[in-house]
C-alpha positions in Angstrom: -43.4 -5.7 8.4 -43.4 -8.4 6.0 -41.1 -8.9 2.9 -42.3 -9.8 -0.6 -40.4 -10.8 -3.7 -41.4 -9.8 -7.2 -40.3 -7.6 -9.7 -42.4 -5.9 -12.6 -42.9 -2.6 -14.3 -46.2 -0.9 -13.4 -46.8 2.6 -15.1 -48.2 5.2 -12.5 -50.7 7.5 -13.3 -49.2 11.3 -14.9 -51.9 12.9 -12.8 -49.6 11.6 -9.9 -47.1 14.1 -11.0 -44.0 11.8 -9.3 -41.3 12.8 -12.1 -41.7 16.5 -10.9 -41.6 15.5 -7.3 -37.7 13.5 -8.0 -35.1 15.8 -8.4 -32.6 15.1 -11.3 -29.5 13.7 -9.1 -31.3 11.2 -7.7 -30.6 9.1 -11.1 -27.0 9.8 -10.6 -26.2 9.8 -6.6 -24.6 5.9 -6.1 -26.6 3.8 -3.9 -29.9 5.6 -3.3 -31.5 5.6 0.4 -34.8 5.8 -1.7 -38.2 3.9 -0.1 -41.6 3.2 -1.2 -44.0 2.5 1.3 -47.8 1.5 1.6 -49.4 1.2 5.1 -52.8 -0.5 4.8 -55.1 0.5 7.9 -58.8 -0.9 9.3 -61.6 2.1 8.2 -62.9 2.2 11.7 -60.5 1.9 14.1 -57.2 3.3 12.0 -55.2 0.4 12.9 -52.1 -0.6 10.9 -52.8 -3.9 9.5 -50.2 -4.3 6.9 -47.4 -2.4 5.9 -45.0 -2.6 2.8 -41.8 -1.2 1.8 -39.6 -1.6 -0.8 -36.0 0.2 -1.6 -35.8 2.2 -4.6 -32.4 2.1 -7.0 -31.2 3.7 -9.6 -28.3 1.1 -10.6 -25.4 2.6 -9.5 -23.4 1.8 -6.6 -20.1 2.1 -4.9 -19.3 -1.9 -4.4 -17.7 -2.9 -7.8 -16.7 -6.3 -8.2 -14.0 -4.8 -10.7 -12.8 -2.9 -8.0 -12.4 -5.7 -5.7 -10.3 -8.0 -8.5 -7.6 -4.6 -9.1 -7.1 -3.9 -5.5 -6.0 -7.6 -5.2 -4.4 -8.1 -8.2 -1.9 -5.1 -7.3 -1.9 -7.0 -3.4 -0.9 -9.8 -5.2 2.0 -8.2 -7.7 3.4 -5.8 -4.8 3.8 -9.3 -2.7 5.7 -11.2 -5.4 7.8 -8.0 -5.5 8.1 -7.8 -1.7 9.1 -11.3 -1.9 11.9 -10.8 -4.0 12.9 -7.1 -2.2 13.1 -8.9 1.0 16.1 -10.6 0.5 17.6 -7.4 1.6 16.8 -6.9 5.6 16.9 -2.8 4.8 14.6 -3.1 1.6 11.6 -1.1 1.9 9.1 -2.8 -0.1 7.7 -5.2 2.6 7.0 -2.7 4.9 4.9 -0.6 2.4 3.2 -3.9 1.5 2.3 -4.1 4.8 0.8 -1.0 4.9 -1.0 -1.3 2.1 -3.0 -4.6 3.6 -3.3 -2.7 6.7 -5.0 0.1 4.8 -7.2 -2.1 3.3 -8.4 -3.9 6.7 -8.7 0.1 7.9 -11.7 0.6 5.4 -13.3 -2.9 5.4 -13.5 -2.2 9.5 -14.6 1.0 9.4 -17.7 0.0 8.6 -18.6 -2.2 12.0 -18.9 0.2 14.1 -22.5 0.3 15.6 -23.5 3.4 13.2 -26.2 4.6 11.0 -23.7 4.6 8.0 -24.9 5.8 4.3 -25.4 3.1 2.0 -23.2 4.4 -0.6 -20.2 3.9 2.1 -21.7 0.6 3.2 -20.8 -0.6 0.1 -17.7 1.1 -0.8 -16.3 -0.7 2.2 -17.1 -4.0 1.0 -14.9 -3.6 -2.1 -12.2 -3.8 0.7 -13.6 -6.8 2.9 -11.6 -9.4 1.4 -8.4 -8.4 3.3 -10.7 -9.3 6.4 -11.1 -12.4 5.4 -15.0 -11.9 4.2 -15.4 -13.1 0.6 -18.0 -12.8 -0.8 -17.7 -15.9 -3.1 -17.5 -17.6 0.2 -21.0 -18.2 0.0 -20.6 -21.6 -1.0 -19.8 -23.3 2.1 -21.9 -20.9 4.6 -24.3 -24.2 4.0 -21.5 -26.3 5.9 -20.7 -24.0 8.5 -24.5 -23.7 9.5 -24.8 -27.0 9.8 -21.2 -27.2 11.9 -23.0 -24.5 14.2 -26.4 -26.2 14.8 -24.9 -29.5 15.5 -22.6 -28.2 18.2 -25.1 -25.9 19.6 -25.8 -23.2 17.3 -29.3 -21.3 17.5 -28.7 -18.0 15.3 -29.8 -17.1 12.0 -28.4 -18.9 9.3 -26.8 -17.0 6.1 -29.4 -16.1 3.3 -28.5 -16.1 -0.6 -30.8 -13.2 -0.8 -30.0 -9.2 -0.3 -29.4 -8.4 2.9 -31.3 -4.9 3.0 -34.5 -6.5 3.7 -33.8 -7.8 7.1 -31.8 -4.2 7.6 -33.4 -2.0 11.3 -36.0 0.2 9.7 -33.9 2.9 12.1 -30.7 2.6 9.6 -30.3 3.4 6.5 -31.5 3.0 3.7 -35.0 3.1 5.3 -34.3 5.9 8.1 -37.7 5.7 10.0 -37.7 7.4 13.0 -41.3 6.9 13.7 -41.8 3.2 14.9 -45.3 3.4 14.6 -45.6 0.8 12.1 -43.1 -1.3 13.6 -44.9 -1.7 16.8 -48.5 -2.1 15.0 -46.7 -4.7 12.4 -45.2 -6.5 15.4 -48.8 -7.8 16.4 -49.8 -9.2 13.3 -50.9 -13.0 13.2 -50.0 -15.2 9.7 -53.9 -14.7 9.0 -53.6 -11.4 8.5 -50.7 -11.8 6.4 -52.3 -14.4 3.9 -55.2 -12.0 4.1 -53.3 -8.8 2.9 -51.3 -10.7 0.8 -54.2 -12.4 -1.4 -55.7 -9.1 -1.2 -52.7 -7.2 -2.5 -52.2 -9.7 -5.0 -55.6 -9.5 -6.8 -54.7 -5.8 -7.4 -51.5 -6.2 -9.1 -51.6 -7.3 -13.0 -51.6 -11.0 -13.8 -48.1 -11.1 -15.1 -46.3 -11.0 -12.2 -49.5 -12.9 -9.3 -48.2 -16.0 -9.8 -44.5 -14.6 -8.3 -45.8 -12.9 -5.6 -47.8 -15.8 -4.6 -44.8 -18.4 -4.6 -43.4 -15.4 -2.8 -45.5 -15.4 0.2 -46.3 -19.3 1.0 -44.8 -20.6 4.2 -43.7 -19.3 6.8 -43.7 -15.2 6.3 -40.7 -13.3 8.5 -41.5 -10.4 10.4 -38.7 -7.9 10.3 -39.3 -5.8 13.8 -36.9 -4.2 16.2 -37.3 -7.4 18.5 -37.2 -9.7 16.0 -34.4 -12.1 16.4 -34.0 -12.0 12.3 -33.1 -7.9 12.2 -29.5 -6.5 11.0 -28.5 -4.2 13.4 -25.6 -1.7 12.6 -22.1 -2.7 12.6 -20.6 -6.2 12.3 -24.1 -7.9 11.1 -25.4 -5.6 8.4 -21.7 -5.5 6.5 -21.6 -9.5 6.4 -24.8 -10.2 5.7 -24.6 -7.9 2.9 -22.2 -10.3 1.4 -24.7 -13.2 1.7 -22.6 -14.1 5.6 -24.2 -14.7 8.6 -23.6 -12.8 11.3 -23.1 -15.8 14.0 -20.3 -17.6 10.3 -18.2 -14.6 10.2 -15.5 -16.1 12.8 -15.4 -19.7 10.9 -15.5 -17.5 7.5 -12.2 -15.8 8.1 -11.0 -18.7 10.2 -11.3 -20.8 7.0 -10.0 -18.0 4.9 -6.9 -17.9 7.2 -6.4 -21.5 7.0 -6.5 -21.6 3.3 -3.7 -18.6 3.6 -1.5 -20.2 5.9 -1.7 -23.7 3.9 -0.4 -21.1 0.4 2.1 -20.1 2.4 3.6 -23.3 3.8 3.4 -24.6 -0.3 5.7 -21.4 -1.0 7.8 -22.1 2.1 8.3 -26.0 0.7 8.5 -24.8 -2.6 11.2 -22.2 -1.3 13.2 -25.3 0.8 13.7 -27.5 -2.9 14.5 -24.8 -4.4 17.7 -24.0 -2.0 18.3 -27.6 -1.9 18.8 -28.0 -5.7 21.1 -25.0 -5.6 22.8 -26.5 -2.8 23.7 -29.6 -4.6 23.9 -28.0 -7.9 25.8 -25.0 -7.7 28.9 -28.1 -5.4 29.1 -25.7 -2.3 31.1 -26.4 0.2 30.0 -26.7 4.0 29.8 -23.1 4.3 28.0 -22.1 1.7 25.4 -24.7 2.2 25.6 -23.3 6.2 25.0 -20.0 4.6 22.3 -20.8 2.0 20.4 -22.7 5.3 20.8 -20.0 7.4 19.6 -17.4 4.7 16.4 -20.2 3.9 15.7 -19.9 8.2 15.8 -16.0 8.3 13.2 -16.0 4.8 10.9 -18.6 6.6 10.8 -16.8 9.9 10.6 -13.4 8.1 7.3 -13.9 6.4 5.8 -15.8 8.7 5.7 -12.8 11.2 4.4 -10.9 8.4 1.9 -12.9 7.8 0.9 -12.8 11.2 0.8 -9.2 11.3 -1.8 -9.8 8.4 -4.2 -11.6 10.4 -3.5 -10.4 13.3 -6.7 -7.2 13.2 -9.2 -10.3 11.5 -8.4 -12.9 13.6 -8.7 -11.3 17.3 -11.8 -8.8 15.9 -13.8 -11.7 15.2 -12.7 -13.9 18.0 -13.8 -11.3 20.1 -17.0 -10.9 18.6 -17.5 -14.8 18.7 -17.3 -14.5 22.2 -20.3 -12.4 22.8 -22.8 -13.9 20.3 -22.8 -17.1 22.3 -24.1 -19.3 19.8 -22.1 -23.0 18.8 -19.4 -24.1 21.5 -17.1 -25.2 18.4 -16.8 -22.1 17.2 -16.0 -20.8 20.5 -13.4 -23.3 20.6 -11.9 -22.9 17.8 -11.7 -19.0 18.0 -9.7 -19.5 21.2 -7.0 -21.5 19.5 -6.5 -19.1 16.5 -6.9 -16.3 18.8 -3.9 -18.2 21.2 -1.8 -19.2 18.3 -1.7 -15.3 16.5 -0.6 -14.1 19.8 2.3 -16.3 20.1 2.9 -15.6 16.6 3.4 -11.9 17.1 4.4 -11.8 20.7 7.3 -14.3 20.8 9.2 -12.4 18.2 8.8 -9.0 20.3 9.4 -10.5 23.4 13.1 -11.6 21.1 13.4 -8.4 20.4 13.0 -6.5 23.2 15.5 -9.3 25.3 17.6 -9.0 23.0 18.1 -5.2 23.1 18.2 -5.4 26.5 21.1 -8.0 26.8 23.1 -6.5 23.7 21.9 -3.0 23.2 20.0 -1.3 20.7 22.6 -1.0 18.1 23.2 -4.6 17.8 19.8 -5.1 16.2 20.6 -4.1 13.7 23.9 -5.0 13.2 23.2 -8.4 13.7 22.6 -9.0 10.3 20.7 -12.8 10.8 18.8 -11.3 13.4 17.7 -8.4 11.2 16.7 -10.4 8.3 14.8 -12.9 10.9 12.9 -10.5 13.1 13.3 -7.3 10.9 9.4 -7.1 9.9 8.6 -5.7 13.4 11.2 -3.0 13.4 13.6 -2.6 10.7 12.2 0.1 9.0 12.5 2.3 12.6 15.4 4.5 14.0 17.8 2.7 16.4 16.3 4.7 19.7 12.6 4.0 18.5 13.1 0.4 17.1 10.7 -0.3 19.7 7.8 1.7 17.9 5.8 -1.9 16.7 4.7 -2.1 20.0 2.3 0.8 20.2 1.2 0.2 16.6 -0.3 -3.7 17.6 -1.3 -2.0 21.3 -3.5 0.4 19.2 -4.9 -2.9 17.1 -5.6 -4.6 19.7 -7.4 -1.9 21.4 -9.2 -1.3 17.7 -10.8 -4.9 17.8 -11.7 -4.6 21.8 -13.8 -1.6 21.2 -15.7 -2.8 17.9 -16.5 -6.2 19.3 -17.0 -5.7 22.6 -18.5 -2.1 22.5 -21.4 -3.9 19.9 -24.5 -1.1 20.2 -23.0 2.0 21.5 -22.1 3.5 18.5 -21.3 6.5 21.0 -18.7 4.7 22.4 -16.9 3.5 19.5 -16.6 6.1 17.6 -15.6 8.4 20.6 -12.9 5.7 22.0 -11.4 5.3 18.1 -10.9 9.0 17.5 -8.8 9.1 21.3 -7.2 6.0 19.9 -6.3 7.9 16.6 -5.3 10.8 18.2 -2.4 9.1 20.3 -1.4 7.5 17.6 -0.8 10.7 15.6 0.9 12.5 18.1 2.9 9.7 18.8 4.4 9.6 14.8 4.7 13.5 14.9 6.4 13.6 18.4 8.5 10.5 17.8 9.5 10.2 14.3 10.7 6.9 14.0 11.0 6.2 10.8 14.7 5.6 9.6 14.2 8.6 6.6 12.1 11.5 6.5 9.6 9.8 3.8 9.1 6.9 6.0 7.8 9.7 9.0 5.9 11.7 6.1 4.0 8.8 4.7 3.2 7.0 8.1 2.1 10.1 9.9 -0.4 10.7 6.3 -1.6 7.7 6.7 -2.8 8.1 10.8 -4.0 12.3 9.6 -6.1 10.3 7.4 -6.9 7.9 9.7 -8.0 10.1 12.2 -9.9 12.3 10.0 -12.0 10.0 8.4 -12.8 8.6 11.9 -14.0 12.2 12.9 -16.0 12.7 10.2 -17.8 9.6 11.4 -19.1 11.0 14.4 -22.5 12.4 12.0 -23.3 8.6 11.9 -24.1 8.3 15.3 -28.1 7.8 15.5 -28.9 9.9 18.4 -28.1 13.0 16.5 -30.5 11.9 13.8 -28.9 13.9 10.8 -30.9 13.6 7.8 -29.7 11.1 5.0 -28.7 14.0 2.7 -26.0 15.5 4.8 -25.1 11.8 6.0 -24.6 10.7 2.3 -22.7 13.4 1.5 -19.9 13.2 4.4 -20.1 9.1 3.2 -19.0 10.2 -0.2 -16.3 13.2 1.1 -14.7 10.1 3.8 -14.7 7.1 0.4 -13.1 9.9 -2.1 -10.4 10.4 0.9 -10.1 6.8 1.6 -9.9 6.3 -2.4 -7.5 9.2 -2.9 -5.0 7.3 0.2 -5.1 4.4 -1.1 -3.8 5.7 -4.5 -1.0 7.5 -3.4 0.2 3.6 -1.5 0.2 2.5 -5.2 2.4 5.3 -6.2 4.6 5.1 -2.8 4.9 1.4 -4.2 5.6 1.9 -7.2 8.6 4.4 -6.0 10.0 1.8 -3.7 9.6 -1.0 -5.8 12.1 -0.1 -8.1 10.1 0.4 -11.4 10.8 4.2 -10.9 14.3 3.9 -10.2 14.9 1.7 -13.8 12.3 3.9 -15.9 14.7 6.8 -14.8 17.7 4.4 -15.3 17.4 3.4 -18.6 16.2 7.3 -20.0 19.8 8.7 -18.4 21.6 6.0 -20.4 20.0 6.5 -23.1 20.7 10.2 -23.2 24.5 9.5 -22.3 24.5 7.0 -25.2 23.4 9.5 -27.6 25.4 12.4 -26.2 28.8 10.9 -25.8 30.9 7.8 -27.0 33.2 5.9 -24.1 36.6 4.9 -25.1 36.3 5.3 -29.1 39.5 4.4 -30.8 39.2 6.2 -34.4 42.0 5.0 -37.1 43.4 6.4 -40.6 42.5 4.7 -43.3 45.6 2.8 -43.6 45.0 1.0 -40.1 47.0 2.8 -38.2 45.8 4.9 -34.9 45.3 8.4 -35.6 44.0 9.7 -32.0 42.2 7.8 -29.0 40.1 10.5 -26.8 38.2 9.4 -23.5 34.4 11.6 -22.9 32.9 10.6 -19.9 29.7 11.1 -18.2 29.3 13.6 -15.4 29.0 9.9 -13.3 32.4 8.6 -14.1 35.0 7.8 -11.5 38.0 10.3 -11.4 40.5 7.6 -12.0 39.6 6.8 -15.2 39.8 10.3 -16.5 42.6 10.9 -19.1 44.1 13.7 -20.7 43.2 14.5 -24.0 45.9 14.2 -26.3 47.1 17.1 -28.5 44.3 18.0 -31.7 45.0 17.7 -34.8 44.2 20.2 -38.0 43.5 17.3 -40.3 41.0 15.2 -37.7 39.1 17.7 -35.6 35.6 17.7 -36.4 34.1 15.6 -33.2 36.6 18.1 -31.4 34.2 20.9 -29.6 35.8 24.6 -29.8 36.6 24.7 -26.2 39.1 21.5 -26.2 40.7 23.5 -29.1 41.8 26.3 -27.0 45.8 26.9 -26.1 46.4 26.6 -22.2 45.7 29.5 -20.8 49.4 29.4 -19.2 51.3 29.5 -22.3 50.2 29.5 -26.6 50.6 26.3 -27.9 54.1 25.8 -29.6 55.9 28.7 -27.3 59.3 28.9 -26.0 59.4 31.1 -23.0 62.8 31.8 -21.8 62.3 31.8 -17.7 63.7 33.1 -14.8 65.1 31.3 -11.8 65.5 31.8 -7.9 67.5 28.6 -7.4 70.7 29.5 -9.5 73.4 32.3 -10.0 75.7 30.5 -12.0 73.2 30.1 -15.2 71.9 32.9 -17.4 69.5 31.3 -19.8 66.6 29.1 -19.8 64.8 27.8 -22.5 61.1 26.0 -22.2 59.2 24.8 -25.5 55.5 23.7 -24.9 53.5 22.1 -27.6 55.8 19.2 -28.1 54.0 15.9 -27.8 56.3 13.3 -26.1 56.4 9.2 -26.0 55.3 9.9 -22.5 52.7 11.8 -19.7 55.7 14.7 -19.6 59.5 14.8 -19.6 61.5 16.6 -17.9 65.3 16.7 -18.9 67.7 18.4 -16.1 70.7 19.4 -18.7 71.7 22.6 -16.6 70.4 25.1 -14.2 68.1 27.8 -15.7 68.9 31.1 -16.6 67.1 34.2 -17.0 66.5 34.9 -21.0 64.8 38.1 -21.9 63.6 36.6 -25.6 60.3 35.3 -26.5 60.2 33.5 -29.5 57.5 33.4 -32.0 54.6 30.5 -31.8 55.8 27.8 -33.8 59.3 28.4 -33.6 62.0 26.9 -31.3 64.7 27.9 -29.6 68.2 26.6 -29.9 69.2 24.7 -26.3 72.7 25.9 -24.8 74.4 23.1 -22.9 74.4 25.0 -20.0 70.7 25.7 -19.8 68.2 23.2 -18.4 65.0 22.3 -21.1 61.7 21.8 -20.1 59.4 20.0 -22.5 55.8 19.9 -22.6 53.2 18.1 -24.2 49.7 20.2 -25.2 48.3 19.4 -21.4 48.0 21.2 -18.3 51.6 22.7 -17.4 52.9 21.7 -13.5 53.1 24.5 -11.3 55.4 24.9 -8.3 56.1 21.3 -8.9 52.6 19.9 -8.4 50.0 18.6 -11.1 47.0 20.9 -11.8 43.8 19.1 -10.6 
């Protein structure tokens, strides 16, 4: 098979009847596994002696470069928030941010698996390959790193500006021949034959567009066969390429990508160490605030550098591995062993701390130490105190994630088989564990591995041996990118919950309406100046010692006064004297007891005499005459005490 560039718009025939033969979603389905094909064979023998294809689209697609920018302009927001949140050890923020990259690197990888994907899933997964460290703006200096590769040994394919699909296996998709019929007759064609067809093909086309195809075909014509050392095969290769990166530059690609990462995060770490220094001479600390503010600087340094480890950690072993078994520039080898060495110390030193230092101190002082919290936290602060030690099966199950994909290259079987066990463990292990430190940390975690697993289920229809047709293979690529799609929006909305933005939205509407329902502490005077009444109303919020009493309404000023604050105690009617009886005396006969009287004071009580029964009840607003001997009990219009105690 040979590949040809040109482009024009030929008519075809109506006789042909082709627009009845298209059905009507074609035009809408994203990414279209449609192919043209013309075999050209010798009259007398029926041998192939030239075959053509070309890929049919309808322009739309599932890889959107606007798609690309959002997902990492809300990476990049949630990290400058996680930044700030993680000043606390217990904040959750981090964590989620975390996840979210870790969802990300989920869908980029899925798609390396050695399986007959869709296209429209091929390229939904690249609007996700960035977090792998595959740009594909990177394009500018695969130039460089083939020349790095052939000068240290380097024999593979270079990259190629062009699309990708060209040099795809005519067994994947989008092309989906079964038959190799025409690949094994096209393998034994000479460059004669070629020139031959391709004059010949050219004479038949209009004149417009012979002068392309001709600059087209000079030079050296690639044949695209199953043995062809120039043929994408699934996985790893096809997903690159697709984003103009050669299979044997994807380790240096991300390499570099990681090195430009680490070099932004060293600028914040410096820029991070002035600023605490100027506040440190600034702000005249003494020595233990300026032990404090270096001790806080430490814990934010060592913090973020695990996370950013954590980060790399799936990229930077997966392609490592995978450098291993292509074989191809000793330099790159090289290098991939040092980055490979470095991320392990990176994420295995501080676990190895951790795990020593439960040991020696128990579980509970992890997180009571709060320096060591706040310095090792990103591995386990979001976990229960008996399952603090959850992180480990997490980057086991990684690690195990980048083994099989690299190293299980071409036995899609395999792969898919050995990440749906791996899935599976790691569900039952959130649902039997629950680690998490609240129930929405267990629910979101064990969503996240349901999805996980079922997506990676649903992949099994991609193996090749079970040839499904393209239709049903489409479809279940669209059902597992709508899933994908749906997950990764409900992380933005868990974000957006534990970012804080909820928790103010909510904050300022309840002040609001407590603004406009009640007044705290108004003072209203007379018009003279002088203070005519002071009342307290207080949210449903407010601390019980600042409640006051309400002092005694008045008939002139009463209008902001609801009807129930108007009401007489239900003990006794305002302005009553109650002549009472008492157990503590037989010497006196008479009490008397006024209520309504507002006094300089919370409430008086004046111990003239002893009380005495007295059978009269005088009228509201009247009061009684006070005997010498009797004892008076005055009131002002609040609660009355009862058996000596205040009423709550």
């Amino acid at each position: 098979m040979y590949n040809f560039t040109g482009s024009d718009s030929i008519p075809l025939p109506t006789s042909l009847g082709i627009q009845d033969r298209i059905p009507g979603i074609a035009f809408k389905i994203p990414d279209l596994e449609g192919v043209a094909q013309l075999i050209l064979t010798e009259v007398g023998t029926g041998n192939v002696k030239a075959c053509v294809q070309a890929t049919l689209s309808n322009g739309w697609s599932t890889h959107q470069t606007s798609v690309e920018w959002v997902t990492r302009g809300i990476a990049l927001v949630t990290l400058l928030l996680a930044i700030w949140h993680s000043l606390s050890p217990q904040a959750i923020l981090p964590f989620r941010f975390i996840d979210l990259l870790l969802l990300y690197q989920t869908i980029a990888s899925s798609s390396f698996l050695s399986l007959n994907y869709p296209s429209t899933y091929r390229a939904f997964t690249l609007n996700f390959a960035w977090a792998m460290g595959l740009f594909s703006t990177s394009s500018s200096f695969q130039p460089s790193i083939d020349r790095m590769r052939h000068l240290t040994g380097g024999n593979l394919a270079n990259a190629t500006s062009a699309s990708a699909v060209g040099l795809v296996n005519r067994k994947l998709s989008p092309y989906n021949l079964i038959d190799s019929a025409p690949t094994q007759a096209s393998s034994s064609l000479t460059r004669r034959a070629a020139s031959s067809w391709s004059r010949l093909l050219i004479a038949d086309f209009p004149t417009s567009i012979r002068s392309t195809l001709a600059s087209a075909t000079e030079g050296t014509v690639q044949t695209v066969t199953t043995s062809s050392s120039n043929v994408l095969q699934a996985g790893i290769p096809i997903s690159v390429n697709s984003l103009h990166i050669g299979t044997a530059n994807a380790f240096m690609t991300v390499f570099l990508c990681a090195l430009i990462l680490v070099a932004c995060t060293l600028a914040v770490f410096l820029l991070a160490f002035i600023l605490s220094v100027a506040v440190g001479r600034f702000s005249r600390q003494d020595d233990i605030g300026k032990t404090r503010l270096k001790s806080a600087y430490l814990t934010f340094v060592h913090a973020w550098s695990i996370r950013l480890a954590l980060f790399l950690f799936l990229p930077i072993v997966l392609f490592s591995f995978y450098q291993w078994t292509l074989k191809d520039s000793w330099l790159s080898i090289l290098l991939s062993v040092i980055a490979f060495i470095a991320l392990l110390i990176a994420v295995l030193y501080p676990a190895v701390v951790i795990l020593r230092y439960a040991r020696r101190e128990g579980r509970e002082a992890l997180f009571k130490d709060s320096d060591h919290l706040a310095s090792n936290g990103p591995l386990y602060g979001q976990y229960r105190v008996h399952r603090f030690y959850f992180f480990i099966p997490l980057l086991l199950a990684v690690f195990l994630k980048a083994i099989f994909i690299a190293f299980a290259t071409g036995n899609g079987e395999v792969q898919i088989i050995l990440m749906v066990i791996l899935e599976g463990f790691v569900v039952i292990s959130h649902l039997v564990l629950r680690p998490y430190r609240t129930r929405g940390g267990d629910v979101f975690s064990s969503f996240l591995a349901i999805i996980r697993l079922i997506c990676s289920g649903l992949m099994i229809a991609f193996i090749e041996s079970l040839n499904v047709a393209p239709i049903p293979r489409t479809v279940i690529g669209l059902v597992i990118a709508v899933v994908f799609s749906v997950t990764v929006l409900i992380t933005y909305i868990n974000l957006i919950i534990n970012s804080g933005i909820h928790w103010l939205w909510t904050r300022g509407r309840s002040k609001a309406s407590i603004q406009s329902s009640t007044d705290v502490s108004i003072v209203e005077t007379s018009d003279d100046g002088s203070v005519e009444k002071s009342r307290m109303l207080l949210s449903p919020s407010s601390s019980s010692k600042n409640v006051l009493r309400p002092a005694n309404p008045t008939p002139e000023h009463n209008d902001n006064l609801s009807p129930p604050l108007l009401q007489p105690f239900p003990v006794s009617p305002t302005e009553t004297e109650i002549t009472t009886t008492s157990a503590y005396t037989n010497n006196r006969t008479s009490g008397t007891m006024t209520v309504g009287s507002l006094l300089p004071r919370r409430w008086s009580f004046s111990p003239l005499n002893s009380p005495t029964v007295s059978p009269q009840m005088q009228e509201p607003g009247a009061f009684a005459s006070h005997n010498n001997n009797s004892p008076s009990y005055r009131y002002s219009d609040t609660p009355s005490l009862q058996n000596g105690h205040e009423p709550t």
